[in-house]
C-alpha positions in Angstrom: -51.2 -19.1 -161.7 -50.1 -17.8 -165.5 -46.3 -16.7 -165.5 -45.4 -14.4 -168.5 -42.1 -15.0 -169.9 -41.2 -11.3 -171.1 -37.5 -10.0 -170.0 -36.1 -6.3 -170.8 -34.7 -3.7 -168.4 -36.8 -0.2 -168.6 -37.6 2.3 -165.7 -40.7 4.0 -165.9 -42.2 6.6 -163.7 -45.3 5.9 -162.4 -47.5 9.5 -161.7 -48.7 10.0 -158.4 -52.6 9.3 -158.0 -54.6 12.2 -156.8 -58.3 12.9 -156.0 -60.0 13.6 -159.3 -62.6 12.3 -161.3 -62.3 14.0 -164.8 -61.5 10.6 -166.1 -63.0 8.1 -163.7 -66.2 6.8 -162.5 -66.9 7.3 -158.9 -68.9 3.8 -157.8 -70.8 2.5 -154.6 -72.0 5.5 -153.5 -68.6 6.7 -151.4 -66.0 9.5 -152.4 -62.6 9.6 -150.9 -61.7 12.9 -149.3 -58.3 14.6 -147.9 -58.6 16.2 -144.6 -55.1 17.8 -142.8 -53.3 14.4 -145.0 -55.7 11.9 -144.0 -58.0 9.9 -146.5 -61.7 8.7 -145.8 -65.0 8.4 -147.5 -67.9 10.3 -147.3 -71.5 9.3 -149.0 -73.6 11.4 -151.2 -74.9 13.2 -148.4 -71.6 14.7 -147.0 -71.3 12.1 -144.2 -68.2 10.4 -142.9 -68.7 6.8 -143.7 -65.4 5.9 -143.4 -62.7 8.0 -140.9 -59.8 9.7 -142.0 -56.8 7.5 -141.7 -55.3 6.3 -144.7 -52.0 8.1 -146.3 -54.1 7.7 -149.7 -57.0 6.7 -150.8 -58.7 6.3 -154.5 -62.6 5.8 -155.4 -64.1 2.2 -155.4 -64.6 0.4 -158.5 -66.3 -2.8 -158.1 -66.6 -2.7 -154.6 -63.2 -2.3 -153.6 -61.0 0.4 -152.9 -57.3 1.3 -153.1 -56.0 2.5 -149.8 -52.6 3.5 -148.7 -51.1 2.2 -145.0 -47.2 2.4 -143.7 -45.7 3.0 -147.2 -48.1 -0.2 -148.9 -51.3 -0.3 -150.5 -54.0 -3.1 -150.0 -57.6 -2.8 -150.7 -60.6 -2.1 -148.5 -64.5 -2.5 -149.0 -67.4 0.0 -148.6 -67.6 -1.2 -144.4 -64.2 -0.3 -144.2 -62.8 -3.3 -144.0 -59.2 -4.0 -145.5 -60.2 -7.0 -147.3 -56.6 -7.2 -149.0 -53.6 -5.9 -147.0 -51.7 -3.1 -147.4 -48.4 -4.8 -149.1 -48.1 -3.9 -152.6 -45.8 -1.3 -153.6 -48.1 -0.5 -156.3 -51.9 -1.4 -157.2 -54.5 0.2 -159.0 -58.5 -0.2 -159.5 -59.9 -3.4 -160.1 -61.4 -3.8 -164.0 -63.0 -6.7 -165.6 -62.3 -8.8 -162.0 -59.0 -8.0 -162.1 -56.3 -5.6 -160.7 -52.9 -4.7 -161.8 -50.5 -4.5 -158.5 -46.4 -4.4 -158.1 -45.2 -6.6 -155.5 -41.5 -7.0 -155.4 -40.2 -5.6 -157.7 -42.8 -7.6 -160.2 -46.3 -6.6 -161.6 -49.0 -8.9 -161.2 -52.7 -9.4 -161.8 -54.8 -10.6 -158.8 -58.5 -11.7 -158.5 -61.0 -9.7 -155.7 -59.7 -12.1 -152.7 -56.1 -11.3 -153.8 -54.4 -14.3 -155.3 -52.1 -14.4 -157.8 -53.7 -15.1 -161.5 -51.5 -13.7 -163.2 -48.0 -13.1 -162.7 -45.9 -10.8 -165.8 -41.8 -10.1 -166.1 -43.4 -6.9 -168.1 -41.2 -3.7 -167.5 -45.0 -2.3 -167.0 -48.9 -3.6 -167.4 -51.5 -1.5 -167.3 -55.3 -2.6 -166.9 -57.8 -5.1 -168.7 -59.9 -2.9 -171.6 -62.5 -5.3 -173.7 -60.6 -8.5 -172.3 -57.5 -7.2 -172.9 -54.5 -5.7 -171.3 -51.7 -3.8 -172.4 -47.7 -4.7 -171.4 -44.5 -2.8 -172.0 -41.3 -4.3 -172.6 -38.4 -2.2 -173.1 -40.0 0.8 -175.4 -42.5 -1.5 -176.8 -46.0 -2.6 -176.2 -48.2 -5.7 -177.0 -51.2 -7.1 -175.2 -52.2 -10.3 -173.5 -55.5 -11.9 -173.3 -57.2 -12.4 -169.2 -55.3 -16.1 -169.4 -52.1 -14.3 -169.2 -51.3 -15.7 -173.4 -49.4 -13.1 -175.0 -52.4 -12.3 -177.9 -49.9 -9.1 -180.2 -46.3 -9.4 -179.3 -44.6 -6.2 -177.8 -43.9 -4.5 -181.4 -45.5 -1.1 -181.2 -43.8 1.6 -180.7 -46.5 3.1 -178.8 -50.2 1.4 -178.4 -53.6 1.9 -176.4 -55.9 0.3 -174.5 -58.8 -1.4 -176.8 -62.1 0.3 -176.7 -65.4 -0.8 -179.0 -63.3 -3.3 -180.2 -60.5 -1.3 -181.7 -57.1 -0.1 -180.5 -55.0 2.6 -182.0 -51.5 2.0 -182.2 -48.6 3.6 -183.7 -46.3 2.2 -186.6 -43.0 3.5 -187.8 -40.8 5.6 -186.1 -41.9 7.4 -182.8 -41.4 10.8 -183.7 -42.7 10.7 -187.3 -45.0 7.5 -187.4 -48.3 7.5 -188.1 -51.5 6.3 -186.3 -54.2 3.2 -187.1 -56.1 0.7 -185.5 -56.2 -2.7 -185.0 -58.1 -6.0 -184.0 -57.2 -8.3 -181.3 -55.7 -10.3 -184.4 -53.2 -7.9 -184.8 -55.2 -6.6 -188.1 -54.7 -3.2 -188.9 -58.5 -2.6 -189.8 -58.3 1.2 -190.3 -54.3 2.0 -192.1 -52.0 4.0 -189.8 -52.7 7.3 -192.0 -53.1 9.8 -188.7 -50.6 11.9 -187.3 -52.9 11.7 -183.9 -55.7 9.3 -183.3 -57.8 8.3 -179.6 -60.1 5.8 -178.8 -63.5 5.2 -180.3 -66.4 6.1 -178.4 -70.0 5.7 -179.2 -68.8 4.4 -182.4 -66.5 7.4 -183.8 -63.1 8.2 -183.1 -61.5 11.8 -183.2 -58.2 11.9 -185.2 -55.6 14.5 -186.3 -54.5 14.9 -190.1 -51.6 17.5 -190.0 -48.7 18.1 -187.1 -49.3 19.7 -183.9 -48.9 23.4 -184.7 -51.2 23.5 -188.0 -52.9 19.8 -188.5 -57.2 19.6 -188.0 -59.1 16.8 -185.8 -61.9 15.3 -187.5 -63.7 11.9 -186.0 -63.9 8.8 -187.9 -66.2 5.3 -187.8 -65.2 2.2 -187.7 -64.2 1.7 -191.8 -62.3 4.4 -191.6 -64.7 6.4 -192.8 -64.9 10.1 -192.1 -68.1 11.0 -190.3 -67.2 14.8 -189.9 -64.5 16.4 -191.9 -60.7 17.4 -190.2 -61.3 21.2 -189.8 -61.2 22.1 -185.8 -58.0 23.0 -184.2 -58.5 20.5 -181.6 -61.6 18.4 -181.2 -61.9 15.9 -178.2 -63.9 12.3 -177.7 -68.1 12.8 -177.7 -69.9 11.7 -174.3 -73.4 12.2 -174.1 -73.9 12.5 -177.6 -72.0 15.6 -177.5 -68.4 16.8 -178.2 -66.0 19.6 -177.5 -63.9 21.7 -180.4 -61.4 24.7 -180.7 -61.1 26.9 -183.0 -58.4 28.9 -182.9 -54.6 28.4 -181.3 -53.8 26.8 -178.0 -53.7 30.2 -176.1 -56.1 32.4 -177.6 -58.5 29.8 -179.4 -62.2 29.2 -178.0 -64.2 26.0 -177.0 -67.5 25.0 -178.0 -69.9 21.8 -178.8 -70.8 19.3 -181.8 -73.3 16.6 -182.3 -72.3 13.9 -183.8 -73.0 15.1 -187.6 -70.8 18.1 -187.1 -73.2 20.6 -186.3 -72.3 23.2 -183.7 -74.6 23.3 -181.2 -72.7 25.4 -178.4 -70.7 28.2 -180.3 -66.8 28.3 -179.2 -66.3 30.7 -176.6 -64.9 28.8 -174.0 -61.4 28.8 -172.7 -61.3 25.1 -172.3 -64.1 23.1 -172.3 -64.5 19.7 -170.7 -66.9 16.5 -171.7 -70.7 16.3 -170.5 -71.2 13.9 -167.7 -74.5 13.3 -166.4 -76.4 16.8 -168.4 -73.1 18.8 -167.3 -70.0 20.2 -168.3 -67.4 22.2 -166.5 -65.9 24.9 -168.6 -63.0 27.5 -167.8 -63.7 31.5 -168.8 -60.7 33.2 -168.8 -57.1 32.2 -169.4 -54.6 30.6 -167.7 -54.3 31.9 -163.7 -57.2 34.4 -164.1 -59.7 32.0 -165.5 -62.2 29.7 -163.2 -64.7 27.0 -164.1 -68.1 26.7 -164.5 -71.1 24.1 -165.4 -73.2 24.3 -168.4 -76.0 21.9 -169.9 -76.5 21.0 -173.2 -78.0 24.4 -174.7 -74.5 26.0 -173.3 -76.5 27.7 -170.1 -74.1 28.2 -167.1 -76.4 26.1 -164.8 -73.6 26.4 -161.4 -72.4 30.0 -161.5 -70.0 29.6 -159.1 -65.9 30.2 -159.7 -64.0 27.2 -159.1 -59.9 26.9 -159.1 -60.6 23.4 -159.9 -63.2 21.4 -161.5 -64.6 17.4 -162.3 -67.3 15.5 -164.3 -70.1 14.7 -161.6 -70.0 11.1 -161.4 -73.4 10.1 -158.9 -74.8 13.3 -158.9 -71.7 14.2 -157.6 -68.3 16.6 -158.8 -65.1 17.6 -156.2 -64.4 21.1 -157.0 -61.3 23.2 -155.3 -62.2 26.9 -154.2 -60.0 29.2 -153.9 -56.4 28.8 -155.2 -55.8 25.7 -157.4 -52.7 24.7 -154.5 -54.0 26.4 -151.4 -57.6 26.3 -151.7 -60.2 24.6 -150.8 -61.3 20.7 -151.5 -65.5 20.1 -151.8 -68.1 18.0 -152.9 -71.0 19.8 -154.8 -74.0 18.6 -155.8 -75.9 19.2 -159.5 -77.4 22.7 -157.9 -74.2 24.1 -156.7 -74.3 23.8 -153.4 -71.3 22.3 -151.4 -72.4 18.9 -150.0 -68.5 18.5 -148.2 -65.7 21.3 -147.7 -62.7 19.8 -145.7 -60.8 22.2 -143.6 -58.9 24.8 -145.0 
């Protein structure tokens, strides 16, 4: 068992983990549902595999699940079976073999039968990315390597997780410093020269020359290199070979689609516009309260006409969708036609 040495006092709010899988990958073949405040899993057919009865519960990811019993979480498998118990005040999904829990008072790292590999005196860790894993001690962050060896000391002011390779990180002060990206030498490879930068994905990276208010995204490669010039309003990371732009202001601006050598291929006339994720992509039309989503493919045809409060990437020919009011209504399952596969009570 690896002990890091790292001391600092910081206290740091962790957000509550919900159903949703805008950002996640749904694995196994199960999908946790909430039914009158109990958690279970259902397959891709809408069938209870696994009962209602947990006070949480989050999607698998290799094999194992997060579930929530008596105030603790543990870890179950696809039978049902808690195969680590429910004693951790807080864990998370399991990534490259590893998860990141908080027992005590302390956050750990343990393997898939639940020992100990790594223990940290980290104010926070967060998960392994490309072997490895971010730590924060006081208002700082540096990464280890899946040893536990401290690889970049905690001297970012603020620092993600490493993604092709590459990890942006942020130098100089926190409100006016700039953004780069480094190796897991420490090597800033492309010079902190960007007011916003994100992680690189399929082998470009969208950035932000200018402040909030008035500055344009563009996307990067990995030399630095600009690949399509900073001129959207916003422009988000490409998935499926495809990515999302606005032109226009925060509250009035519109949504549409690049490839990856800039060309529009869906005109902007979204409201907000989400990534594609197996041929689909959810999209809002209308603003604010009065607006509700939709799925497109790739030639910007609304393929699920249906008016959702609530929308996520399918993951396993799958998406949870709320109907209804975005607080009151509705949680489903739909399939890649439309048509509800679960609804749990209202």
């Amino acid at each position: 068992m690896i002990q890091l040495n790292l001391k600092g006092k910081f206290v740091l709010a962790v957000a509550a983990l919900t159903i949703s899988f805008s950002a996640s990958k749904a694995q196994d073949g199960l999908y946790p549902f909430e039914e009158k405040g109990k958690y279970g899993y259902i397959n891709q057919s809408g069938k209870v595999i696994i009962s209602g009865q947990y006070a949480f519960a989050d999607q698998f990811y290799d094999g194992l699940a997060v579930v929530k019993e008596k105030g603790k979480k543990g870890f179950i498998d696809k039978s049902g079976k808690m195969v680590i118990a429910p004693q951790y005040d807080e864990a998370f999904k399991f990534k490259e073999g590893m998860a990141v829990v908080k027992l005590e008072g302390k956050w750990k790292y343990i393997d898939k039968t639940g020992k100990i590999v790594i223990e940290s005196n980290a104010d926070y860790t967060y998960n392994f990315n490309d072997g490895a894993a971010r730590f924060q001690k006081g208002l700082k962050f540096g990464y280890i390597d899946k040893t536990g060896k401290e690889i970049l000391p905690a001297t970012f002011e603020a620092a993600y997780d490493f993604s092709e390779g590459l990890a942006r990180v942020k130098t100089g002060n926190f409100k006016t410093g700039k953004w780069g990206y480094i190796d897991k030498t420490g090597k800033m490879v492309i010079p902190a020269n960007y007011d916003d930068a994100f992680e690189f994905r399929d082998g470009l990276a969208n950035v932000r020359v200018g402040n909030e208010a008035r500055g344009k995204y563009g996307f990067i490669d990995k030399a630095g290199k600009w690949v399509i010039e900073a001129q959207f309003d916003k422009a988000n990371q490409f998935s499926e070979g495809l990515a999302s732009f606005r032109v226009g202001d925060f509250k009035t601006g519109k949504w549409g689609y690049m490839d990856k050598s800039g060309k529009i291929v869906i005109n902007p006339k979204f409201d907000q516009a989400m990534p594609f994720s197996e041929g689909l992509a959810c999209v809002k039309i209308g603003v604010m309260k009065d607006g509700t989503w939709k799925y497109i493919d790739k030639n910007g045809k609304v393929i699920i006409d249906k008016d959702f409060a609530f929308p996520s990437d399918f993951k396993n020919e799958m998406a949870f969708v709320k109907v209804g009011g975005l607080r009151d209504g509705n949680s489903a399952y739909i399939d890649k036609k439309g048509a509800f596969v679960w609804q749990g009570a209202k």
